[in-house]
C-alpha positions as CSV (number, residue, x, y, z in Angstrom):
1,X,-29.1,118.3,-41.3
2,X,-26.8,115.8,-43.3
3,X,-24.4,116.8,-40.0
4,X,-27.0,115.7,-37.7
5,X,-27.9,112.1,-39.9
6,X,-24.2,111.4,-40.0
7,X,-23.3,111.8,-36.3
8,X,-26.6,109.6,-36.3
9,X,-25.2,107.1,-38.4
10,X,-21.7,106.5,-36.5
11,X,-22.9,106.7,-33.4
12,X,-25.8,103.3,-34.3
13,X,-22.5,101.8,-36.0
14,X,-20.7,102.5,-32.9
15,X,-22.9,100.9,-30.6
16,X,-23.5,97.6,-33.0
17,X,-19.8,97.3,-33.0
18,X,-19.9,97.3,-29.0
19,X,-22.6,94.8,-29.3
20,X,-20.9,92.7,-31.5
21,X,-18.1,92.4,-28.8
22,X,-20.0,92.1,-26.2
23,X,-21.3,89.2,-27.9
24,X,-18.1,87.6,-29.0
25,X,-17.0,88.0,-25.4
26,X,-19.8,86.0,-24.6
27,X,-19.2,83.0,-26.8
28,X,-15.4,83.0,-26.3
29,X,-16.2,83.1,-22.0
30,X,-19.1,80.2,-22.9
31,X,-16.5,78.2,-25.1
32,X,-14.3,78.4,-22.1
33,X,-16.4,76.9,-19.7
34,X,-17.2,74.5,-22.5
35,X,-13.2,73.1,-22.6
36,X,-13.3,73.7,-19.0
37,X,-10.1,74.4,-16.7
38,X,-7.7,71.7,-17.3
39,X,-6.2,72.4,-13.7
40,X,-9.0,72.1,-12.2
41,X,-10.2,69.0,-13.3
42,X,-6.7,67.5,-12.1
43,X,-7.5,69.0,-8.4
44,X,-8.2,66.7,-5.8
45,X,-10.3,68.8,-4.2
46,X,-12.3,69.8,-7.2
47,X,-16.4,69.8,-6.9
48,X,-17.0,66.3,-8.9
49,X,-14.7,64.7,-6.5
50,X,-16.2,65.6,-3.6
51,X,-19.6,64.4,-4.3
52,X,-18.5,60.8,-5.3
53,X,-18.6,58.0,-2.5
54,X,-15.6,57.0,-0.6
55,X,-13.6,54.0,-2.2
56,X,-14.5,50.2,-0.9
57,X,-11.2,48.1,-0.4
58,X,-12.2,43.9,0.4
59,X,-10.3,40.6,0.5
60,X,-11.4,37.9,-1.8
61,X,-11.2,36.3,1.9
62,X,-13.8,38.4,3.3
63,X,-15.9,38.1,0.4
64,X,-15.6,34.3,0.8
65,X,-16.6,34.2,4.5
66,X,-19.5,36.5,4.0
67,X,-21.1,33.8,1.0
68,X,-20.7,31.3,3.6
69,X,-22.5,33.4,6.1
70,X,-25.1,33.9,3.2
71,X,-25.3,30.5,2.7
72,X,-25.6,29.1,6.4
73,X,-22.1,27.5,7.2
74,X,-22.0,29.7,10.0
75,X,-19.9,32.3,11.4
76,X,-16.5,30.6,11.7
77,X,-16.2,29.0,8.5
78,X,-13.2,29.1,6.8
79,X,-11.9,28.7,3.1
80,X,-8.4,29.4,1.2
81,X,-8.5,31.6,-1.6
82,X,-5.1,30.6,-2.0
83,X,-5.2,26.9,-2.9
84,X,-4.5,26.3,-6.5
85,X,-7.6,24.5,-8.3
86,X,-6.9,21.1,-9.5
87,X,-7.2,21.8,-12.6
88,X,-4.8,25.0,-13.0
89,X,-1.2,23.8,-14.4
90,X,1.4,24.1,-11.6
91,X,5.1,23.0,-11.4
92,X,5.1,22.3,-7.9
93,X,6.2,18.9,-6.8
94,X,3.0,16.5,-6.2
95,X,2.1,15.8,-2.3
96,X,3.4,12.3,-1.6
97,X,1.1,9.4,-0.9
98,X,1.1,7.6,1.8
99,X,3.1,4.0,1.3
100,X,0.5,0.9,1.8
101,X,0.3,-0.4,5.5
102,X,2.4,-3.6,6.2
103,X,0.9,-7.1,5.5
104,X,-0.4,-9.0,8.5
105,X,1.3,-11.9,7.4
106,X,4.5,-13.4,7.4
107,X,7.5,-11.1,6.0
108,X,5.0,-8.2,6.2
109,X,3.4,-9.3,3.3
110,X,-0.5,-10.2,2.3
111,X,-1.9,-13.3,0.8
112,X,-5.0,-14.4,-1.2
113,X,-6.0,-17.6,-2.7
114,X,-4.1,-18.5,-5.3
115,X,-5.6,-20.7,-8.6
116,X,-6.0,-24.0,-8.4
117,X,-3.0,-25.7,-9.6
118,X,-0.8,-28.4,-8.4
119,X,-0.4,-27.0,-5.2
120,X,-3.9,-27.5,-4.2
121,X,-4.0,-31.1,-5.0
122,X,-1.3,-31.7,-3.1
123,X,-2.7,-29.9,-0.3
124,X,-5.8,-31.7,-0.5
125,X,-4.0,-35.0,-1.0
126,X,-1.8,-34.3,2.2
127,X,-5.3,-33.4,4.3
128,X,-6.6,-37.0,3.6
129,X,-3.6,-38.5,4.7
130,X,-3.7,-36.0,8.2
131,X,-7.4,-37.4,8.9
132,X,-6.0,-40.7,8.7
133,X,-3.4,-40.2,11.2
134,X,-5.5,-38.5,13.4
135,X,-7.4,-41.6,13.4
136,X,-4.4,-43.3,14.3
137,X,-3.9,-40.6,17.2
138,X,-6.9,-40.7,18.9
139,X,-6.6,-44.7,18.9
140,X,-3.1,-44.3,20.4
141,X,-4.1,-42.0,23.0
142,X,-6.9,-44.3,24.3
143,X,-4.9,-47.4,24.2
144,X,-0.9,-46.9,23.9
145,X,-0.6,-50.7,24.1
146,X,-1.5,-51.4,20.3
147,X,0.4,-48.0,19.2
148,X,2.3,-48.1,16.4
149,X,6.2,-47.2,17.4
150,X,6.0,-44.2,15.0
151,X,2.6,-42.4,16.4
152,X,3.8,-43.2,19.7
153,X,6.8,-41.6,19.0
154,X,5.2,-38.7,17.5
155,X,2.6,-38.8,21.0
156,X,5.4,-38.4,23.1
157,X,7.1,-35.6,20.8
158,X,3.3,-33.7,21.4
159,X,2.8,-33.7,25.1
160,X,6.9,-32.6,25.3
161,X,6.1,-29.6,23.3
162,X,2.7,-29.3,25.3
163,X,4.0,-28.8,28.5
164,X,6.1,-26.2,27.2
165,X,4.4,-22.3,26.5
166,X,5.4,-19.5,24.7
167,X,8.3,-19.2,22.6
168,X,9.8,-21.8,24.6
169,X,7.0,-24.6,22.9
170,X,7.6,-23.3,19.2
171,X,11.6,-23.3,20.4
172,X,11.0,-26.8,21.6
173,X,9.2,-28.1,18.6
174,X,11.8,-27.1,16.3
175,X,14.6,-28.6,17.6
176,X,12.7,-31.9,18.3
177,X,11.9,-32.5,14.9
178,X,14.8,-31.4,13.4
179,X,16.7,-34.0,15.6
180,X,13.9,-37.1,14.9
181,X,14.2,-36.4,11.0
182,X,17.3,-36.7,8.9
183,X,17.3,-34.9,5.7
184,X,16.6,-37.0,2.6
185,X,15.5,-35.7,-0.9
186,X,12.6,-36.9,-2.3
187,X,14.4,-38.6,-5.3
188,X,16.6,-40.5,-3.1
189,X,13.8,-41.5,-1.0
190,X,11.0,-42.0,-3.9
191,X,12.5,-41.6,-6.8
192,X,9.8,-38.8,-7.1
193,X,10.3,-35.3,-7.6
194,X,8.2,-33.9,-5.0
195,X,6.6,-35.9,-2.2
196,X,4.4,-34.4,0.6
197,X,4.5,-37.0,3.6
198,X,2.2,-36.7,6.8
199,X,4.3,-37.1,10.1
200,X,3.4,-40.4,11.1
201,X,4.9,-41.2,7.5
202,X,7.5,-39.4,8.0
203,X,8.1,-40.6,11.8
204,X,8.2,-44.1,9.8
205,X,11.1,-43.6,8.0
206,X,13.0,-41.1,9.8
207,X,13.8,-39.3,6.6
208,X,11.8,-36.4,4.8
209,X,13.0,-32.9,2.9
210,X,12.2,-29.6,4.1
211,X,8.2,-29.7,3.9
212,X,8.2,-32.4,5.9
213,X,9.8,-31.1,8.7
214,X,7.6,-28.3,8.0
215,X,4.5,-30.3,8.2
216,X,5.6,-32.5,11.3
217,X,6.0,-29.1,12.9
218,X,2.7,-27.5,11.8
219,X,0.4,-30.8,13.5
220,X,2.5,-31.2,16.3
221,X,2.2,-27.6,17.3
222,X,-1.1,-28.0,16.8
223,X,-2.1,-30.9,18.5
224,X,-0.1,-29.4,21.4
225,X,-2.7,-26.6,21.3
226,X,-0.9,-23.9,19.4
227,X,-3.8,-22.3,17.1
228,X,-3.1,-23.0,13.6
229,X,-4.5,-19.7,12.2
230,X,-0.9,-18.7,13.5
231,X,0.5,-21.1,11.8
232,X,1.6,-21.0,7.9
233,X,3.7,-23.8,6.0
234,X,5.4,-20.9,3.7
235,X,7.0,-22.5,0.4
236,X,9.5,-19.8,-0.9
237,X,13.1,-19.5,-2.8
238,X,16.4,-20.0,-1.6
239,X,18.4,-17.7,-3.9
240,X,21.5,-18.2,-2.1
241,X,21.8,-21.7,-3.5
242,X,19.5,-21.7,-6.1
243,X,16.4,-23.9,-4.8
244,X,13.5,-24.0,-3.4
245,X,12.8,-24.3,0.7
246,X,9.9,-24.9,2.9
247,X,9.7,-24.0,6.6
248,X,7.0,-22.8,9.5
249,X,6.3,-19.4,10.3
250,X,4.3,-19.4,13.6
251,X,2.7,-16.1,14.9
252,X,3.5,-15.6,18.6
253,X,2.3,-12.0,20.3
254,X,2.3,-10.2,17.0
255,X,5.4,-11.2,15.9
256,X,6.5,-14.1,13.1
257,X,9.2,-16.9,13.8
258,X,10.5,-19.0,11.2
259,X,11.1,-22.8,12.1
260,X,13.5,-24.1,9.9
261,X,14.7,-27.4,9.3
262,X,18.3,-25.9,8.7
263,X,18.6,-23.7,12.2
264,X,18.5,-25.1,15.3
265,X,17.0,-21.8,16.9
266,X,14.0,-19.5,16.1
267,X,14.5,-16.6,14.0
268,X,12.4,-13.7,13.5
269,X,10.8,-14.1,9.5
270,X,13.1,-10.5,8.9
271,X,16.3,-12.6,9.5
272,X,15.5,-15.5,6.8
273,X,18.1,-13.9,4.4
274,X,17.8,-14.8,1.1
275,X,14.9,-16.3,1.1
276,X,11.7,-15.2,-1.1
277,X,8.2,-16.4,0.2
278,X,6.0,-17.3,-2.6
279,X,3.1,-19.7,-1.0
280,X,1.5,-19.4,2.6
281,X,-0.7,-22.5,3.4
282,X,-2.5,-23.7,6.0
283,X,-6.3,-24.9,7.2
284,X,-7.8,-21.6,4.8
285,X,-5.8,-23.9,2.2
286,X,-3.1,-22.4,-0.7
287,X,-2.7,-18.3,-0.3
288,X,-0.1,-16.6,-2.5
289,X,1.9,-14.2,-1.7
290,X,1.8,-10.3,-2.2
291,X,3.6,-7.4,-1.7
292,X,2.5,-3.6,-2.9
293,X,4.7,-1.7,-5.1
294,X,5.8,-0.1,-1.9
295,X,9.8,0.2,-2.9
296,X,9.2,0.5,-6.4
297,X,8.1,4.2,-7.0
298,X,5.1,4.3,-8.8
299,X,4.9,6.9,-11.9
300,X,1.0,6.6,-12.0
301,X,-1.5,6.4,-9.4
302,X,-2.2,2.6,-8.7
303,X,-0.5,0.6,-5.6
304,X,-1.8,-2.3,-6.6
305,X,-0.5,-5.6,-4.9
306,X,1.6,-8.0,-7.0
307,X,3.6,-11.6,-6.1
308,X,6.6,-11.2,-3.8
309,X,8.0,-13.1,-5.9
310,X,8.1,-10.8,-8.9
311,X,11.1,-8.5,-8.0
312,X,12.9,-11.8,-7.2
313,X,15.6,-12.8,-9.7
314,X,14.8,-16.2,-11.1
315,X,11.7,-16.3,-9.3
316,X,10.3,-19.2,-11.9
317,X,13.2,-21.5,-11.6
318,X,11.8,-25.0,-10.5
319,X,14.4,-26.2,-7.9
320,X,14.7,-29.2,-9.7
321,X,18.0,-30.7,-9.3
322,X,17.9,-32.1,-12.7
323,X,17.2,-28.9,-14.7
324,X,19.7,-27.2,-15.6
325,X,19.5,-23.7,-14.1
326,X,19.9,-21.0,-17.4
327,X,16.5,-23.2,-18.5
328,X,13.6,-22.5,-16.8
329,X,9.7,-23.7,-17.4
330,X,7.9,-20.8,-17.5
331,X,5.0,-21.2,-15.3
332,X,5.9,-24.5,-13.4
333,X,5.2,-24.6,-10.3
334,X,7.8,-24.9,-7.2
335,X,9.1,-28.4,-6.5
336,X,10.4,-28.2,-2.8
337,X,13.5,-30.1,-2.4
C-alpha cells in the first residue's frame, strides 16, 4: 500500500513538473513574439510594409501651380520657387538700374525755373526794351522812308536770313551778325559790369559782348519765322579761359546747334568743348540747368537731378575781369563778359 501511494505520489510530481515546462515554454515562445524577430522587422517585404501606401514625391513647383489653379489664375500660370525673397540676405551683386533718359534740351540736359534773382530782372528789363523795338519794326516795315539806319539795317539782316531755310537760315544768321557786331566788353562800352542790349541798340553802336550777339540772333531768327520754343539764349562757363560766355542754341530736326559769336560755323551743342551751360532762357523766361547723377554712381537709390554746373570746377566764379580768380563770391550770380 505505502508502494502503491508512493508510485502515486511521483508520478502527480512528475506530471506537475511537465506542466511547469510546458508552461515556461509558453511564456519564453510568448516573450519572443513579444521582442519580435529583429530580421524581420528589417525585411522589405515584411507584413507592416506591405499594408502601408505607396510614397508621394512633389515639386514645391507643382504644389505652387496647383494653389493657383485653386485660386482661379488659371491653368498656365506660372511662379518661381526659386527667386530669393526680398528680404532673405544674399551676396549677389544688385540688378543695375537703368541710367535716366537724356534731357530734351540743349547738351542733353533738363531745365526748370530757376529763383528769381538778378537774372530775371534782367530778362524782364531786356523784354520791355524788345516790345519797344518791335514797335520800331512794324513802323519800319510799313514806311522804310522814316526808318532809322539801325532797324533798317537790322530789317534787311531779317528778310536775308528769311529767305533762307533749314540749317542754311540759322548758318546764315550767324555769320551775319557776327560780321555786323564787333566785340566790345561791357566795361569798355558802359563802364558797367554787365549790360543786356536789345538789337536795335546794339545795331546802334555796332559793338556788344557775347549776349548780345546772342540776343540779336535769337529776334532775328525769329522774326524770320524760326519758332522760338527752339530757340534758348544759354549763359554757361568757359573754363578754358576762365569766364563766362553766352551764345544761341537753336533746335533744328531734333538736333541742337550752337551759334556762337566766336565760330564762324554751326556746331553741334556736343562740340562746344569746355563749355558748362548753367542758364537756358527764352519766351518761358529763366530755366536752370540740370543734369542727373547719371556718371556719378549713386551708392543709394535716388537719381535725383542736380545743376550742371555742380561737377564743374569753379562753377561759382563770377567772370568778372576785376576779381581776382582764387576769390570767389559765393552765390553771385554769372556776369557775362
Amino acid at each position: 500500500m505505502k508502494s502503491l501511494k508512493f508510485a502515486s505520489s511521483a508520478v502527480m510530481a512528475a506530471a506537475a513538473f511537465s506542466i511547469g515546462l510546458c508552461v515556461a515554454h509558453s511564456a519564453f515562445a510568448a516573450d519572443e513574439l513579444t521582442l519580435g524577430n529583429p530580421a524581420a522587422e528589417l525585411a522589405p517585404a515584411s507584413d507592416a510594409a506591405s499594408n502601408r501606401p505607396p510614397a508621394t514625391f512633389f515639386t514645391i513647383a507643382d504644389v505652387l501651380a496647383k494653389l493657383d489653379r485653386q485660386r482661379g489664375r488659371g491653368p498656365n500660370a506660372i511662379r518661381t520657387a526659386s527667386l530669393t525673397p526680398l528680404n532673405t540676405a544674399t551676396d549677389a551683386s544688385p540688378a543695375a538700374k537703368p541710367l535716366p533718359p537724356e534731357g530734351t534740351e540743349p547738351f542733353g540736359l533738363f531745365t526748370f525755373r530757376a529763383p528769381e534773382n538778378s537774372l530775371w530782372r534782367k530778362w524782364r528789363g531786356l523784354e520791355a526794351d524788345l516790345a519797344k523795338e518791335q514797335t520800331v519794326l512794324v513802323q519800319c516795315r510799313e514806311n522804310a522812308t522814316g526808318c532809322p539806319p539801325n532797324a533798317a539795317q537790322f530789317l534787311r539782316l531779317i528778310n536775308a536770313v528769311k529767305s533762307k531755310s533749314g540749317r542754311d537760315r540759322l548758318d546764315d544768321a550767324n555769320r551775319a551778325v557776327n560780321q555786323a557786331v564787333r566785340y566790345v566788353s561791357d566795361f569798355a562800352q558802359y563802364g558797367e559790369a554787365d549790360r543786356w542790349t536789345a538789337p536795335l541798340a546794339t545795331f546802334a553802336t555796332g559793338k556788344g559782348d557775347c549776349e548780345d550777339y546772342a540776343i540779336a540772333k535769337y529776334i532775328a531768327l525769329s522774326e524770320a519765322g524760326f519758332p522760338r520754343e527752339d530757340l534758348r539764349l544759354v549763359l554757361g562757363r568757359d573754363r578754358a579761359i576762365r569766364q563766362d560766355h553766352a551764345v544761341l542754341s537753336a533746335r533744328l530736326d531734333g538736333r541742337w546747334l550752337i551759334l556762337d559769336s566766336r565760330r564762324s560755323e554751326l556746331i553741334d551743342d556736343g562740340e562746344l568743348d569746355n563749355f558748362t551751360p548753367m542758364f537756358a532762357i527764352n519766351e518761358r523766361g529763366v530755366q536752370l540747368f540740370a543734369a542727373p547723377y547719371a556718371k556719378r554712381l549713386p551708392l543709394g537709390d535716388d537719381l535725383d537731378a542736380a545743376p550742371a554746373a555742380a561737377n564743374a570746377p569753379d562753377a561759382e566764379w563770377t567772370g568778372v575781369e576785376s576779381l581776382d580768380a582764387a576769390s570767389p563770391l559765393p552765390g553771385f550770380l554769372p556776369v557775362l563778359m
